[in-house]
Each structure stands twice: as structure tokens, then as C-alpha cells.
N, C-alpha and C positions, 0 to 999 in steps of 0.2 A: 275175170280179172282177179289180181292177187293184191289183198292187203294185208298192212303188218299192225299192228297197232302194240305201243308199247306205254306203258301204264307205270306211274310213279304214286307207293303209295305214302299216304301222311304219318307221322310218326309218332304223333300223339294217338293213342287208344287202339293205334293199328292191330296192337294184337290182341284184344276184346273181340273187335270185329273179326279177325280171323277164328277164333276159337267158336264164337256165336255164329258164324254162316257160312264156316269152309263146305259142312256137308251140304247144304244148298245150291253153293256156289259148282262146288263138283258135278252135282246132278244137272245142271241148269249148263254145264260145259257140255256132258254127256250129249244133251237133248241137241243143241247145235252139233253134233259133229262131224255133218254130212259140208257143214260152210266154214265151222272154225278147226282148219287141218292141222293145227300144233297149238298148244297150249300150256304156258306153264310157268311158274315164278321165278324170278328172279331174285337172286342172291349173289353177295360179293365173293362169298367161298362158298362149297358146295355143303355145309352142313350149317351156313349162318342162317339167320331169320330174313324171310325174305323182304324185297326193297318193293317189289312192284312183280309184272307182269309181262309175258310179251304173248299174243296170240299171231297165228297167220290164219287170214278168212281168204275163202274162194267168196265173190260174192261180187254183182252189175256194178254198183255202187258205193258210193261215200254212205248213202243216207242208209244203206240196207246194213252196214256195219253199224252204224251210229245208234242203229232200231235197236238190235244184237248186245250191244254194250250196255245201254241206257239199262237193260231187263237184267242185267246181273246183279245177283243179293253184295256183291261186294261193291259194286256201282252206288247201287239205291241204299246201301247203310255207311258208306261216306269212305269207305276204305282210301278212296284213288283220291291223291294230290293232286295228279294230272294224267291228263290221256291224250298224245299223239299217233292219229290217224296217217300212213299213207302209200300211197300207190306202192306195189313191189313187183317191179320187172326183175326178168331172168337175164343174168349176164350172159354175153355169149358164151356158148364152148357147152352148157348149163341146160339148153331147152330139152333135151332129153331124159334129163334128171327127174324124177317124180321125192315128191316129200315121203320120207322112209321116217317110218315112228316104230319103235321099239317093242 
């Protein structure tokens, strides 16, 4: 099963925290990336600071994402305003499509 999870971060001290655990946060991406198959910030123009997050996990479960989230240094030092979890089906036309990363 495919999940999206998209991440809105806080704006107060957000970029403290990015400056103090982007390299952790990177490695700790690295470590999942047999479940979490995209991952990457989000930004309103491609050179602004970014706003939040978006990952896509292959993974049974709600809770097995939830596990996955909760262990990231950007999670656990307060970065995220918010984090919406959920299901991601393949529209038709689509099932043969595999996720191509760069």
C-alpha cells in the first residue's frame, strides 16, 4: 500500500531547526529508503525557503508510517505545524507507472 504524507512546517524558528538537523534528518531519510520512495520539501517557488514536506512510503499500514515519522530529527525538534497522513491509490490508465526519481 502507498502512502502520501504531507508535512506543514512552523514558522517561527523553522529555520534554526533546519540549519541544526537538516544533516540528520537527510541520513535518517537515507536509512528508510527501501519504504519512503520520494521525498522532499516543499517550497512556493523553486529557490524559496521551504514551507513543509511531502514523502510517498510503500508500507501495510497507517501505524507503520506513523512509527517512520514520529523517528525523524525534524519531527522530534518541533519543525512540523502539521502532518497529514493518507491512503494513495493509483488512478487508472497509471498502474504500470513505477515512481522514477532522478
Amino acid at each position: 500500500m502507498r502512502w502520501a504524507a504531507l508535512f506543514t512546517d512552523k514558522t517561527e524558528g523553522a529555520a534554526d531547526i533546519r540549519a541544526a538537523h537538516t544533516g540528520a534528518h537527510q541520513a535518517y531519510l537515507r536509512k528508510y529508503k527501501g519504504q519512503i520512495l520520494l521525498a522532499g520539501a516543499m517550497r512556493p517557488e523553486p529557490d524559496a525557503t521551504p514551507v513543509g514536506g511531502l514523502w510517498i512510503f510503500e508500507a501495510e499500514t497507517r501505524a507503520e508510517v506513523e512509527k517512520i515519522i514520529a523517528e525523524d530529527p525534524f519531527q522530534i525538534h518541533g519543525l512540523r505545524a502539521s502532518t497529514t497522513i493518507n491512503a494513495w491509490g493509483t488512478a487508472p490508465g497509471y498502474e504500470d507507472v513505477g515512481i522514477v526519481t532522478p
